[in-house]
N, C-alpha and C positions, 0 to 999 in steps of 0.2 A: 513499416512500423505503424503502429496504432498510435492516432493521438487520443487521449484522455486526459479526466478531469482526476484530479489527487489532492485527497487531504490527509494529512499527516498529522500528527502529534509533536512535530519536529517546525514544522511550519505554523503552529498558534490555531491549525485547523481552518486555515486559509485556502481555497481551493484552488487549482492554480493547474494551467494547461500543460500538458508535456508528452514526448512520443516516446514508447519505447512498447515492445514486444512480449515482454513478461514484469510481473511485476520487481522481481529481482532486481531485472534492468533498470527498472526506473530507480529502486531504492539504491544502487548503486551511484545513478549520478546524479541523484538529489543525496547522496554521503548518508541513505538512513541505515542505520543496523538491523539487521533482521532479529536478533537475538531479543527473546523476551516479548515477541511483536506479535501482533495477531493482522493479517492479511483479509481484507472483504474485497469482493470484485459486483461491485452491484448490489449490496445487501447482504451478496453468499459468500460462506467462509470461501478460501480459497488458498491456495500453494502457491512460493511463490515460483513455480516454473508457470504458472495458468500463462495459455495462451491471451493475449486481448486484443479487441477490437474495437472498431473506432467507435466512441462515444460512453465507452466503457465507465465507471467511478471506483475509481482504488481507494481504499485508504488501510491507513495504516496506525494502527493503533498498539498503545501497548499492554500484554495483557494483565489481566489483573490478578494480584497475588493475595491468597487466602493466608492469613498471619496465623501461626497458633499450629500448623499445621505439619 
């Protein structure tokens, strides 16, 4: 397992160390929803099957909705 660093929208954007192997994984047992979420693994969009490696930065953010539309 990869440890990395994760900030979330769920967590106030607090960084915060954790292991896991895809980002699924991790949003799994930090309880985040993927629904509506936009995944970065380092800056770059990203899936969350993406493999990760150690020192990685996920976050997770939700995306943004155009009103009117």
């Amino acid at each position: 397992m990869a440890k990395v660093t994760v900030v979330s929208f769920t967590n106030g954007g607090v960084p915060q160390e954790v292991e896991g192997d895809t980002p699924a994984a991790i949003a799994q047992s930090l309880s985040i929803g993927l629904e509506n979420v936009t995944i970065h693994v380092d800056e770059s969009p990203a899936h969350a099957n993406h493999n990760l490696r150690d020192g990685d930065l996920v976050s997770f953010q939700k995306e943004k909705v155009a009103s009117g539309k």
